[in-house]
Backbone as ProteinMPNN parsed JSONL, in Angstrom:
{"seq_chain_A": "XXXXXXXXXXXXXXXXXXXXXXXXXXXXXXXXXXXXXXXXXXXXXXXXXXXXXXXXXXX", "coords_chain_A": {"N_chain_A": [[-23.968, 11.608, -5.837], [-21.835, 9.578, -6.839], [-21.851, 5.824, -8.401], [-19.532, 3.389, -7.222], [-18.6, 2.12, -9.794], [-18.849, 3.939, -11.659], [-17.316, 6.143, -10.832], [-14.503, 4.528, -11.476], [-14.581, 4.282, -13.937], [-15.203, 7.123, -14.598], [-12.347, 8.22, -13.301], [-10.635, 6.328, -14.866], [-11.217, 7.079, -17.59], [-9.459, 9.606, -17.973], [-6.942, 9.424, -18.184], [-3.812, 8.971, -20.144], [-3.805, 8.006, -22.88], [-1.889, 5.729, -23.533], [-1.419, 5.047, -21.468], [-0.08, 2.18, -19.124], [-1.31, -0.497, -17.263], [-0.807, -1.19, -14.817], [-0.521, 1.127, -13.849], [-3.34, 2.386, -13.964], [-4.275, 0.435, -12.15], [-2.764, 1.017, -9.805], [-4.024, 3.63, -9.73], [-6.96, 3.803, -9.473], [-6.556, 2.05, -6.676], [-5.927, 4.594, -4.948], [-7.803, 6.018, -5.519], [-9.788, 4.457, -4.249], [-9.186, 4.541, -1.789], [-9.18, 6.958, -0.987], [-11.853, 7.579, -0.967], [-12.411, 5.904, 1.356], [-11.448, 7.166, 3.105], [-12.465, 9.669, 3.221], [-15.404, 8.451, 3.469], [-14.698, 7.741, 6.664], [-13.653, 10.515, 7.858], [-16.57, 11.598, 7.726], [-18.071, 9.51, 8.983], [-16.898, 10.579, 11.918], [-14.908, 9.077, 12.311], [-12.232, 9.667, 13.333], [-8.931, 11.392, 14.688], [-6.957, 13.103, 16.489], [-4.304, 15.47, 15.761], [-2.611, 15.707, 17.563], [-3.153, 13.206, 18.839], [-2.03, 11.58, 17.504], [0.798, 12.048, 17.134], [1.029, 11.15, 19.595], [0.624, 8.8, 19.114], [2.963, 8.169, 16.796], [4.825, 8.365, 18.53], [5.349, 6.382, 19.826], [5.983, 4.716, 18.691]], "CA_chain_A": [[-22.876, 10.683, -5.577], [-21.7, 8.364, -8.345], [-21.018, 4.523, -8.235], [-18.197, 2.933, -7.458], [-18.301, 1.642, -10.964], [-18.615, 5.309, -12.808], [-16.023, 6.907, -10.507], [-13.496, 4.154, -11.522], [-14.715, 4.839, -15.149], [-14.479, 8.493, -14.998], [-10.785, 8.18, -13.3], [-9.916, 5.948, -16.432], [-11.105, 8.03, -18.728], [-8.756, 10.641, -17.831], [-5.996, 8.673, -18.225], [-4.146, 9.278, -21.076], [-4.275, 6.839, -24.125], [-1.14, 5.157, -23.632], [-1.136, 4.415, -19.606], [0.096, 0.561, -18.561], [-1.995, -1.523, -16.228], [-0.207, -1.092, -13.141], [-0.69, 2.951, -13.642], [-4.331, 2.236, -14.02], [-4.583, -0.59, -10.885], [-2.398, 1.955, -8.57], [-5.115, 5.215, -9.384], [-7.877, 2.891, -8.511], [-5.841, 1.989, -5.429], [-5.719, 5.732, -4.445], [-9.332, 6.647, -5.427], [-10.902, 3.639, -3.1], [-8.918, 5.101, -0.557], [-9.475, 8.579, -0.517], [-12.964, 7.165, -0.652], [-12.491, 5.276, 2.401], [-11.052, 7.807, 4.466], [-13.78, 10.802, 3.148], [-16.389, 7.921, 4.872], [-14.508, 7.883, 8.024], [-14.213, 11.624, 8.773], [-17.962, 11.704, 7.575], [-18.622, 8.878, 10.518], [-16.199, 10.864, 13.116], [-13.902, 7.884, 12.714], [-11.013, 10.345, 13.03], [-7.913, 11.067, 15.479], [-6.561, 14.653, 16.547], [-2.881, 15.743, 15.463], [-1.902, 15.587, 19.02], [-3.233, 12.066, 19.46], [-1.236, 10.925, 16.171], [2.078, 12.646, 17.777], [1.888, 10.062, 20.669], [0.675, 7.409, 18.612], [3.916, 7.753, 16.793], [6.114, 8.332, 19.027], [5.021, 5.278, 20.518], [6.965, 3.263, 17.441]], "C_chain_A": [[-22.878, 9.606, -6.663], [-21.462, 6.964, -7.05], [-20.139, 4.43, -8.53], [-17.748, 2.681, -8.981], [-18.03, 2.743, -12.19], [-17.399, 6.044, -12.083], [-15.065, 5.96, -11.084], [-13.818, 4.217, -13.111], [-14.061, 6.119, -15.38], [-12.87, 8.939, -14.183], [-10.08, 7.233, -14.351], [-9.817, 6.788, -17.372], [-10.411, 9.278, -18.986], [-7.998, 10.628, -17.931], [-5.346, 8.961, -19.526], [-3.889, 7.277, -21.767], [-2.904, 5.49, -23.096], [-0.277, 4.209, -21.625], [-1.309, 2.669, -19.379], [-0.975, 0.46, -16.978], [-2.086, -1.315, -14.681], [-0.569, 0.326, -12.776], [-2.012, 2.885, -13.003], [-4.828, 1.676, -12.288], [-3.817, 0.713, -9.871], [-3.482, 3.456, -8.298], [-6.447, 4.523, -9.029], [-7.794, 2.847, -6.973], [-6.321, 3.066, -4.513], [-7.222, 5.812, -3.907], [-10.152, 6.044, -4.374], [-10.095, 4.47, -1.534], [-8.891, 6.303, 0.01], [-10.801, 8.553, -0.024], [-13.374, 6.706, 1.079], [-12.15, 6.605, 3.584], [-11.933, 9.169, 4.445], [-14.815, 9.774, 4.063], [-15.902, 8.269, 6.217], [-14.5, 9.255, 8.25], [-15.909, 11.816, 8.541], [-18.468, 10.831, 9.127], [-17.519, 9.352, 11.223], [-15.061, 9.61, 13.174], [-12.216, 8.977, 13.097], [-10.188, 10.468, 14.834], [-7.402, 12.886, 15.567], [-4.765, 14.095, 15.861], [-2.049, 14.973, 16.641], [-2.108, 14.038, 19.229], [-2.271, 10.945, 18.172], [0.163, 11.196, 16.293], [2.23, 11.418, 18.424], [1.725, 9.125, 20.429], [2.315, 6.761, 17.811], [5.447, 7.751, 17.451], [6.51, 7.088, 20.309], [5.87, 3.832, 19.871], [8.218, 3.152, 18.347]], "O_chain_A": [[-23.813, 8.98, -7.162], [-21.177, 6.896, -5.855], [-19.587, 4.897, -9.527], [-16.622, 3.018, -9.346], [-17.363, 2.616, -13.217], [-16.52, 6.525, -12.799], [-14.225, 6.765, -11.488], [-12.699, 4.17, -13.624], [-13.008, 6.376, -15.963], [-12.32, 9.981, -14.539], [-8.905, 7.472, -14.627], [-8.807, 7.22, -17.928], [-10.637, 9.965, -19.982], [-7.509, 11.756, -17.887], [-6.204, 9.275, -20.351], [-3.846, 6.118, -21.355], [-3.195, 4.661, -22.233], [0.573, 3.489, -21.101], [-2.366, 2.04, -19.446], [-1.176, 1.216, -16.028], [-2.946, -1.288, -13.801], [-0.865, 0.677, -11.634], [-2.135, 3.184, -11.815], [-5.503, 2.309, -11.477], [-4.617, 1.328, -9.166], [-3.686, 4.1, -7.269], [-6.944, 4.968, -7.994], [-8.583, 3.361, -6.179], [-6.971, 2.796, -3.503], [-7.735, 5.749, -2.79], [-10.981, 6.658, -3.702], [-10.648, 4.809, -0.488], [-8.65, 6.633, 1.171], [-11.142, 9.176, 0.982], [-14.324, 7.079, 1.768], [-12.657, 6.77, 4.693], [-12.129, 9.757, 5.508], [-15.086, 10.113, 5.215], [-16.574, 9.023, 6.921], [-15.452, 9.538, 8.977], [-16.45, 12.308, 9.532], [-19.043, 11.345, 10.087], [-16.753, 8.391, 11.31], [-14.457, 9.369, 14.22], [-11.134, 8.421, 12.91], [-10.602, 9.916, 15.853], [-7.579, 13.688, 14.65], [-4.262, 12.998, 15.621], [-1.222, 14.061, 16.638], [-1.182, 13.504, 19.839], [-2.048, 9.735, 18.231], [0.867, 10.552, 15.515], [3.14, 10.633, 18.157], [2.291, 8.225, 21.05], [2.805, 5.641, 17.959], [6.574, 7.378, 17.123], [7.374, 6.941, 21.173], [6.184, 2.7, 20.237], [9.136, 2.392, 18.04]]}, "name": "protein", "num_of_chains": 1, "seq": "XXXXXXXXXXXXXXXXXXXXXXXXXXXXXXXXXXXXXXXXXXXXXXXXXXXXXXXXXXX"}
């Protein structure tokens, strides 16, 4: 498992040359959050289909 600090390296570095700021700050964005939500099904934090149906149909 890498650090936070080399995964947001090696998703720069993939980048190409000429990518603005905001490109950069929004794939960050993503990556912490794919991050975040790989922890939670890892800790069971998770929700069935069915229980995400009546959550929204609750809006």
């Amino acid at each position: 498992m890498h650090s936070a600090k080399q995964e947001a390296l090696d998703a720069i570095q993939h980048l190409p040359d000429n990518v603005d700021m905001e490109e950069i700050m929004y794939r960050l964005y993503v990556l912490e959050k794919v991050r975040k939500g790989r922890e939670d099904v890892a800790n069971g934090r998770v929700i069935s289909a069915e229980e995400l149906r009546r959550e929204i149909q609750s809006w």
